[in-house]
ROTI-822749 format. One record per atom (N, C-alpha, C): atom name; residue in three letters; residue number from 1; z, y, x. Coordinates in Angstrom, 3 decimals, always signed. Example, Ala and Ser with C-alpha at 12.3 -4.5 7.8 and 13.67 -1.06 7.14 Angstrom:
<recs>
{atom:N type:ALA seq:1 up:+7.800 north:-5.690 east:+13.190}
{atom:CA type:ALA seq:1 up:+7.800 north:-4.500 east:+12.300}
{atom:C type:ALA seq:1 up:+7.800 north:-3.300 east:+13.200}
{atom:N type:SER seq:2 up:+7.080 north:-2.250 east:+12.850}
{atom:CA type:SER seq:2 up:+7.140 north:-1.060 east:+13.670}
{atom:C type:SER seq:2 up:+7.870 north:+0.030 east:+12.900}
</recs>
This chain:
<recs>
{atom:N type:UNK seq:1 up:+0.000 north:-1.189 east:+0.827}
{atom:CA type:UNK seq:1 up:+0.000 north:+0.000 east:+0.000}
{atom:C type:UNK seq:1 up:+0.000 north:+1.243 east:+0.865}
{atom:N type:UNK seq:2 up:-0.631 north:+2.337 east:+0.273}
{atom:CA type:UNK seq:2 up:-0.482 north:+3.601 east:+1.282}
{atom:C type:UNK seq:2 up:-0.574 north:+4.917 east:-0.228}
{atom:N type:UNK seq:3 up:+0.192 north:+5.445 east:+0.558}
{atom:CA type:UNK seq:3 up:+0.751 north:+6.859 east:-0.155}
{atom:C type:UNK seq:3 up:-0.508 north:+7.571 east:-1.221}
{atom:N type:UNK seq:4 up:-1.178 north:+7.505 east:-0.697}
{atom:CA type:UNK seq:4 up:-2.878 north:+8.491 east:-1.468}
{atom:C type:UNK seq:4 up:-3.221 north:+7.127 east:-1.929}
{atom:N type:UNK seq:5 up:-3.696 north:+7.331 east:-3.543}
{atom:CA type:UNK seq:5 up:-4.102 north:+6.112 east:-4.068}
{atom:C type:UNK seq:5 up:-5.412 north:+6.105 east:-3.861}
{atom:N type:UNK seq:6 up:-6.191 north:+6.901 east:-3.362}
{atom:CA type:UNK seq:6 up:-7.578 north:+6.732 east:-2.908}
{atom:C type:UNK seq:6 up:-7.904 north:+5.617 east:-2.215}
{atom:N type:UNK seq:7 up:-6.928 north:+5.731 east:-0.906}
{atom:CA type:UNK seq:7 up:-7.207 north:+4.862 east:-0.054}
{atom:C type:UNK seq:7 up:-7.093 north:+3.233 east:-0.886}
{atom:N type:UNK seq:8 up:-6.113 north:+3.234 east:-1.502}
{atom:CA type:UNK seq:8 up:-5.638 north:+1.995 east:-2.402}
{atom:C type:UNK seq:8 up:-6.834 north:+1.344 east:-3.120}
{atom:N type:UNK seq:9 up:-7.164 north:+2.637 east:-3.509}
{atom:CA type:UNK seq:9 up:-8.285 north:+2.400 east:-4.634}
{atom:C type:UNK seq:9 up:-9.891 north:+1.794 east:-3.963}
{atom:N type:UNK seq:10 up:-10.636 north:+2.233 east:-2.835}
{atom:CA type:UNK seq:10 up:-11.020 north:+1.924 east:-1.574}
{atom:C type:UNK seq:10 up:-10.730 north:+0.096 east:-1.113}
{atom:N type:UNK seq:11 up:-9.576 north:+0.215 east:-0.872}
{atom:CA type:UNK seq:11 up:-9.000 north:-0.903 east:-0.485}
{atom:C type:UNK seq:11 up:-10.017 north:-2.550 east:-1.372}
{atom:N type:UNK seq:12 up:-9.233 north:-1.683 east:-2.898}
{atom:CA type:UNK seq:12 up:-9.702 north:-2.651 east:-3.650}
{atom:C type:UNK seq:12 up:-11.269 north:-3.192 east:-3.914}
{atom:N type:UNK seq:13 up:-12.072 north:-1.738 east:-3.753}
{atom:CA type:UNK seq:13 up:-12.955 north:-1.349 east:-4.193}
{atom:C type:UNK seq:13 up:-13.627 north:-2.294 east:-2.794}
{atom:N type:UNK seq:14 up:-13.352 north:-2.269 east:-1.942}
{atom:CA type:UNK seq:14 up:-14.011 north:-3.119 east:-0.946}
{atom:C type:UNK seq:14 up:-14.271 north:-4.704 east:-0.772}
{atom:N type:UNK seq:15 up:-13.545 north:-5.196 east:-1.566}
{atom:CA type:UNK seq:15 up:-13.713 north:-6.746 east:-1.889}
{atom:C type:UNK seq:15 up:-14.532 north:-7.151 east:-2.779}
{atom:N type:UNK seq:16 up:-15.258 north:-5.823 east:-3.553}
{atom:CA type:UNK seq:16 up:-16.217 north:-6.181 east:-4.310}
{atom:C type:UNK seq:16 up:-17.718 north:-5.952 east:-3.216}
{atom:N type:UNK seq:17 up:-17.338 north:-4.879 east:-2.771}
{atom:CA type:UNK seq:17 up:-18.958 north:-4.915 east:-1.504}
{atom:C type:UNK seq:17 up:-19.005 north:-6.103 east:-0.754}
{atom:N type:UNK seq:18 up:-17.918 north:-6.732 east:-0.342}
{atom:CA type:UNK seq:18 up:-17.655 north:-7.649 east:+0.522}
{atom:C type:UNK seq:18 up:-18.909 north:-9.044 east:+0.206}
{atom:N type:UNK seq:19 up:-20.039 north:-8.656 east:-1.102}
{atom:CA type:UNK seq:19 up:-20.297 north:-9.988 east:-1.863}
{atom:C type:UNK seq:19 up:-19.918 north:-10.878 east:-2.026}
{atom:N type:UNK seq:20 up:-18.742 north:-10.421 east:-2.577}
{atom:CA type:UNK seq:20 up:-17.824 north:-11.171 east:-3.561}
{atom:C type:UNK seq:20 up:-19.235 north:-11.553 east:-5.205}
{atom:N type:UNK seq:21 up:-18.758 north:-12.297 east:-5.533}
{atom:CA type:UNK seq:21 up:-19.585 north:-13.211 east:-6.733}
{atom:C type:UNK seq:21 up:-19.181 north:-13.420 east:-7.800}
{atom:N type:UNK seq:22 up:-17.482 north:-13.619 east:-7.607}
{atom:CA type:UNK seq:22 up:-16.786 north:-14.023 east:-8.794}
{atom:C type:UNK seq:22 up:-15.676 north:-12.788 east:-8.683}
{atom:N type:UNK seq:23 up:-15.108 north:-12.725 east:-10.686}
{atom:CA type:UNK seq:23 up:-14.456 north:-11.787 east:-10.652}
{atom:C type:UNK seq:23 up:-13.092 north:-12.061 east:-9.509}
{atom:N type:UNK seq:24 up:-12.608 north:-10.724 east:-9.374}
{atom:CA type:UNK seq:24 up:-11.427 north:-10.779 east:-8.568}
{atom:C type:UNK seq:24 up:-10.484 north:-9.547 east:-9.194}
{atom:N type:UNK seq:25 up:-8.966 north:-10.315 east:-9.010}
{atom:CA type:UNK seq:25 up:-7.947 north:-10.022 east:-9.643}
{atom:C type:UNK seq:25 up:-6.935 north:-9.627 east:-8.376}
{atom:N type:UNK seq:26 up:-6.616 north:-8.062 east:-8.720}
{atom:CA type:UNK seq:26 up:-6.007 north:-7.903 east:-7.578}
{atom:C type:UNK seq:26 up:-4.441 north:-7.675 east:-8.452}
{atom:N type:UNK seq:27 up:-3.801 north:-7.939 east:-7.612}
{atom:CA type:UNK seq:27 up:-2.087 north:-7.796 east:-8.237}
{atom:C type:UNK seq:27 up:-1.004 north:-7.148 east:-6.793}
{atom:N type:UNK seq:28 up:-0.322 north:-6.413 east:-7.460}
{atom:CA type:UNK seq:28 up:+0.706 north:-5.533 east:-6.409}
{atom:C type:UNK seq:28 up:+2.295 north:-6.204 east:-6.857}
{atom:N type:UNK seq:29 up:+3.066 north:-6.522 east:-5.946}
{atom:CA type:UNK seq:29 up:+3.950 north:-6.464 east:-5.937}
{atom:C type:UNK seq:29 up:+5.326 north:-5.588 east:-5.189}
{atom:N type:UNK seq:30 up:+5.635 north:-5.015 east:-6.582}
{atom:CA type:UNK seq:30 up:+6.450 north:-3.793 east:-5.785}
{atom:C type:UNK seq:30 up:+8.018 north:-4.307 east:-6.267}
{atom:N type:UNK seq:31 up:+8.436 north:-4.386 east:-4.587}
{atom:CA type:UNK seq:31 up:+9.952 north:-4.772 east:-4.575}
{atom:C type:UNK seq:31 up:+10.843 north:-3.192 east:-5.439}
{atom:N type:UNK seq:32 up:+11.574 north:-3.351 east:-6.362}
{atom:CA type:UNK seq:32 up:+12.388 north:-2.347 east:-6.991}
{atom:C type:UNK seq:32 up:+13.554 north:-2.058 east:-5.441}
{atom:N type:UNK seq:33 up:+13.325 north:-0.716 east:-5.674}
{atom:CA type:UNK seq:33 up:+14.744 north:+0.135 east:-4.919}
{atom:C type:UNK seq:33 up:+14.368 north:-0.075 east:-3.364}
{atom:N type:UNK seq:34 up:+13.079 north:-0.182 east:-3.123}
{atom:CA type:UNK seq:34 up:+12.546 north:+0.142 east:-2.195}
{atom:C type:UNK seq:34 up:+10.693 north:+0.993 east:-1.560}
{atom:N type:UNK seq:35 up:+10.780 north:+1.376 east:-0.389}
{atom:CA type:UNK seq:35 up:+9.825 north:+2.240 east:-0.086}
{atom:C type:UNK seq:35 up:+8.471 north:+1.844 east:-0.867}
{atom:N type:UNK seq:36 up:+8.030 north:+0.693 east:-1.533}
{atom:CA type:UNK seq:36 up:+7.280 north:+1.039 east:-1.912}
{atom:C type:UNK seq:36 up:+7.365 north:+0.990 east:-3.505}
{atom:N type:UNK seq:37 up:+8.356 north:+1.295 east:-4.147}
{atom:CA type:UNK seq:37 up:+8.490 north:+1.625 east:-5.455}
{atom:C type:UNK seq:37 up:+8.171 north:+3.069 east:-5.342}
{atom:N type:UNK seq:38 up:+8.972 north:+4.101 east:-4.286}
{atom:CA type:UNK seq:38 up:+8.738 north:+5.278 east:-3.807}
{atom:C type:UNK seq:38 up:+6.850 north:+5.659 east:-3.398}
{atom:N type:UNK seq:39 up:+6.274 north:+4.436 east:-2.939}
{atom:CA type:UNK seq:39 up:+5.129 north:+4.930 east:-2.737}
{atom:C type:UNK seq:39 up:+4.351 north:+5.288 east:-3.572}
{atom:N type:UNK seq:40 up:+4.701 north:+4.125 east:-5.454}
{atom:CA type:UNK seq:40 up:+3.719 north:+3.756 east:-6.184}
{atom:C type:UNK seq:40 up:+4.386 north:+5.531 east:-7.267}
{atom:N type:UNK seq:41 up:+5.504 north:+5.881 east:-6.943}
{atom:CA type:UNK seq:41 up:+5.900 north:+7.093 east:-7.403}
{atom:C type:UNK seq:41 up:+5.101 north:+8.286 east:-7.232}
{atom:N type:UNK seq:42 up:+4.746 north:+8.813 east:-5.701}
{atom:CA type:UNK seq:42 up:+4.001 north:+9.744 east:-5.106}
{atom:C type:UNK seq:42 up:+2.891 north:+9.588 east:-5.051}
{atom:N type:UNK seq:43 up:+2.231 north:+8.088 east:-5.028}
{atom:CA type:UNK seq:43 up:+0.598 north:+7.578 east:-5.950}
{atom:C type:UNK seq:43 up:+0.691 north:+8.925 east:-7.026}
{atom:N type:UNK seq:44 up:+1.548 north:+8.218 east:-8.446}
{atom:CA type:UNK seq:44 up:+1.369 north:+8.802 east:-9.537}
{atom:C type:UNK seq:44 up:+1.410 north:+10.220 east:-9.876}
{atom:N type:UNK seq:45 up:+2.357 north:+10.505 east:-8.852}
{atom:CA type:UNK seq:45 up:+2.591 north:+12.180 east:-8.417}
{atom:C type:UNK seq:45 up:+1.322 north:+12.974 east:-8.327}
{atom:N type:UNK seq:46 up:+0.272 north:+12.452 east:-6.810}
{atom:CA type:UNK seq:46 up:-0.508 north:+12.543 east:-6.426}
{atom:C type:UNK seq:46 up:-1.873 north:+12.982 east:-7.664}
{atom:N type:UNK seq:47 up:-1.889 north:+11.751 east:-8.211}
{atom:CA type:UNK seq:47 up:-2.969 north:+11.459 east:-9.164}
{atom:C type:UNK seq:47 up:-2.836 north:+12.963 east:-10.170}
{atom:N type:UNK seq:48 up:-1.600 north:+13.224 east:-11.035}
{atom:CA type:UNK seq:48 up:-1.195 north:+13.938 east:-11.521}
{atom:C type:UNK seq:48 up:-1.878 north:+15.232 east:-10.600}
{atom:N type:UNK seq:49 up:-1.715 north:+15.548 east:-9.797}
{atom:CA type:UNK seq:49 up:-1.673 north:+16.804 east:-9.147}
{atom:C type:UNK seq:49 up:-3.274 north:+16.770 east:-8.423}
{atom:N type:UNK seq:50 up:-4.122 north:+15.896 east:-8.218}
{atom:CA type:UNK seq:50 up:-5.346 north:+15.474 east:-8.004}
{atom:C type:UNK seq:50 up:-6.084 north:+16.431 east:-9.455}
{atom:N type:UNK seq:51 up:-5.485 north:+15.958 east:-10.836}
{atom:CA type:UNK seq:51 up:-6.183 north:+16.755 east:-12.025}
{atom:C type:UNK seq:51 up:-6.120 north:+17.709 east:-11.950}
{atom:N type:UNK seq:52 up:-4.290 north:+18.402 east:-12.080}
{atom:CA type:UNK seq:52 up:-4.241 north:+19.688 east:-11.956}
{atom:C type:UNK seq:52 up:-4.931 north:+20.662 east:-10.775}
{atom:N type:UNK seq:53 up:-5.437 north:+19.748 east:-9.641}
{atom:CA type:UNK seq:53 up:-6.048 north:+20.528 east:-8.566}
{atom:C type:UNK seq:53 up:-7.743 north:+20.572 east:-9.129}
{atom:N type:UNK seq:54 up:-8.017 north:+20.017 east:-9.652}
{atom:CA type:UNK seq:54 up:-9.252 north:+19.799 east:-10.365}
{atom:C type:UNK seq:54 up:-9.397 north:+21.157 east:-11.184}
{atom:N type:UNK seq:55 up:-8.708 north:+21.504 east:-12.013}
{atom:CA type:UNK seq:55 up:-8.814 north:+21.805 east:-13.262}
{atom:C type:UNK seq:55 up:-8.206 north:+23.437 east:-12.652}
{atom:N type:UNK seq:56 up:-7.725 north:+23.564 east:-11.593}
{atom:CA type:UNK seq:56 up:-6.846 north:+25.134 east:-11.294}
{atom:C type:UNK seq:56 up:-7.803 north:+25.792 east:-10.090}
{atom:N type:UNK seq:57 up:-8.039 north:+24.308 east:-8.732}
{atom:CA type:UNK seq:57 up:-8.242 north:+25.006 east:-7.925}
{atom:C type:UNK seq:57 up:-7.360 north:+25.387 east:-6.867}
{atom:N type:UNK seq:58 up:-6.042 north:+24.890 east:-7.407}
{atom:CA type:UNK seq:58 up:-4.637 north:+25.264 east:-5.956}
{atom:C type:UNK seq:58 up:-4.629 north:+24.258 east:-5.330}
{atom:N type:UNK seq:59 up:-4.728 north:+24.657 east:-4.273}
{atom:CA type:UNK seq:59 up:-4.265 north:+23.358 east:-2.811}
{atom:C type:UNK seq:59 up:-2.953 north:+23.015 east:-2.640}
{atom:N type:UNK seq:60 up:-2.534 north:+22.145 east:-2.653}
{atom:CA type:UNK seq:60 up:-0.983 north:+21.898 east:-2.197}
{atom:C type:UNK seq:60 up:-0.224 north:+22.419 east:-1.291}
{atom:N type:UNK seq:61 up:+0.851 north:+22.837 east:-1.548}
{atom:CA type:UNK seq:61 up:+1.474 north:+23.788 east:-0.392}
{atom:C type:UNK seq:61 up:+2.011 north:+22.798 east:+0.788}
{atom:N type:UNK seq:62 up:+2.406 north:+23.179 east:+1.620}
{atom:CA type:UNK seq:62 up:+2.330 north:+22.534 east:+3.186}
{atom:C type:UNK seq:62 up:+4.140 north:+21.998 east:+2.324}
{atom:N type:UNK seq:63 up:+5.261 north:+22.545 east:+1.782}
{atom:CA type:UNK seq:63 up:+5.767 north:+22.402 east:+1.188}
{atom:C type:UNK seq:63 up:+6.323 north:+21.084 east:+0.227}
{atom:N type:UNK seq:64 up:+5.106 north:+21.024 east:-0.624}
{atom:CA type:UNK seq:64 up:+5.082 north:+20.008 east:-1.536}
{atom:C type:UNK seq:64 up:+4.663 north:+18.903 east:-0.620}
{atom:N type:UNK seq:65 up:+4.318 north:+18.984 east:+0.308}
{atom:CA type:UNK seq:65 up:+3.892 north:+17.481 east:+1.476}
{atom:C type:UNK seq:65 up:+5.165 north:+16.899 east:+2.198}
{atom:N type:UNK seq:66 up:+5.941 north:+18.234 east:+2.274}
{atom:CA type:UNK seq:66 up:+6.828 north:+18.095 east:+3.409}
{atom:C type:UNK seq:66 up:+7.627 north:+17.525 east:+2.490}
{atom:N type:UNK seq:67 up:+8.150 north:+17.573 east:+0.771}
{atom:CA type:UNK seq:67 up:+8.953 north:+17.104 east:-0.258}
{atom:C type:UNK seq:67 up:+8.359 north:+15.656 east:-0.141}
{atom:N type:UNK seq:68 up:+7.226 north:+15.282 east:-0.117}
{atom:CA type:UNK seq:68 up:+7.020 north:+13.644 east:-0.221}
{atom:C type:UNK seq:68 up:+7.226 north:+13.090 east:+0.757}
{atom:N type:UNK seq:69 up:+7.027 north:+13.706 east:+2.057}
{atom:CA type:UNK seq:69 up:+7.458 north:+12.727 east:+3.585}
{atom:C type:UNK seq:69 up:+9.121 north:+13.069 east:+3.101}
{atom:N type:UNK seq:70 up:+9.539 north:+13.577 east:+2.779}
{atom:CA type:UNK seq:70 up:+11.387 north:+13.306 east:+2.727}
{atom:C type:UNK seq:70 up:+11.386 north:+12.402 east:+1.425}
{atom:N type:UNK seq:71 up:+11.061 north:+12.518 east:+0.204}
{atom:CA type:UNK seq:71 up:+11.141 north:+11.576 east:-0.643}
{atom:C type:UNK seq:71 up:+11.077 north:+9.955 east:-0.058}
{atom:N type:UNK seq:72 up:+9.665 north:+9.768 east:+0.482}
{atom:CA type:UNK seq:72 up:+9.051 north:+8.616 east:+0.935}
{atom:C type:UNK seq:72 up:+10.214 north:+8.264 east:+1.951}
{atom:N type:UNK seq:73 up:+10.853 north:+9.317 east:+3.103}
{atom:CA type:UNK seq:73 up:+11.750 north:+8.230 east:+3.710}
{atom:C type:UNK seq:73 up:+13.155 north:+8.187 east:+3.461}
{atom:N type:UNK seq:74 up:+13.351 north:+9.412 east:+2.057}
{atom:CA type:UNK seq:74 up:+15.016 north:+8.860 east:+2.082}
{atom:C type:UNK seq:74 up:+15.421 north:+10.099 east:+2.772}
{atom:N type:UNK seq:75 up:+15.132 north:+11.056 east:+3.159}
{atom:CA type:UNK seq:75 up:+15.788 north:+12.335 east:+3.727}
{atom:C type:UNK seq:75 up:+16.220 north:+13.113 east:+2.271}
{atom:N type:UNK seq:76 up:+17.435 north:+13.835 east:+2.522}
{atom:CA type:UNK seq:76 up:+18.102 north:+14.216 east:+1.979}
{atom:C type:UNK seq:76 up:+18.860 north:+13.935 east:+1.055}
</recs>
């Protein structure tokens, strides 16, 4: 798993170029009360704020990055 669901999304999206033939079923398992419950959080964050950047035009403040690297490791 990685923080930007792009890449995630990519990830998946590559086992189909791979000529692959038959469908494929991808499944995540996210351990509760750990880093990557936090990841699949700032995914959704992300996504959320991906529209609103769509739709406004504001770039993320250096700020709101620096709030997810402390979220993601547990600072503060």
């Amino acid at each position: 798993m990685w923080w930007s669901p792009a890449v995630d999304h990519q990830a998946i999206d590559r086992v189909h170029r791979l000529g692959q033939q038959k469908q494929v079923t991808v499944v995540k398992f996210i351990v509760k009360n750990s880093i990557d419950e936090k990841i699949v959080e700032i995914q959704k964050k992300k996504i959320l704020q991906t529209k609103t950047l769509l739709e406004s035009g504001k770039e993320k403040s250096r700020e709101e990055k620096r709030s997810d690297l402390e979220y993601l490791l547990g600072v503060k």
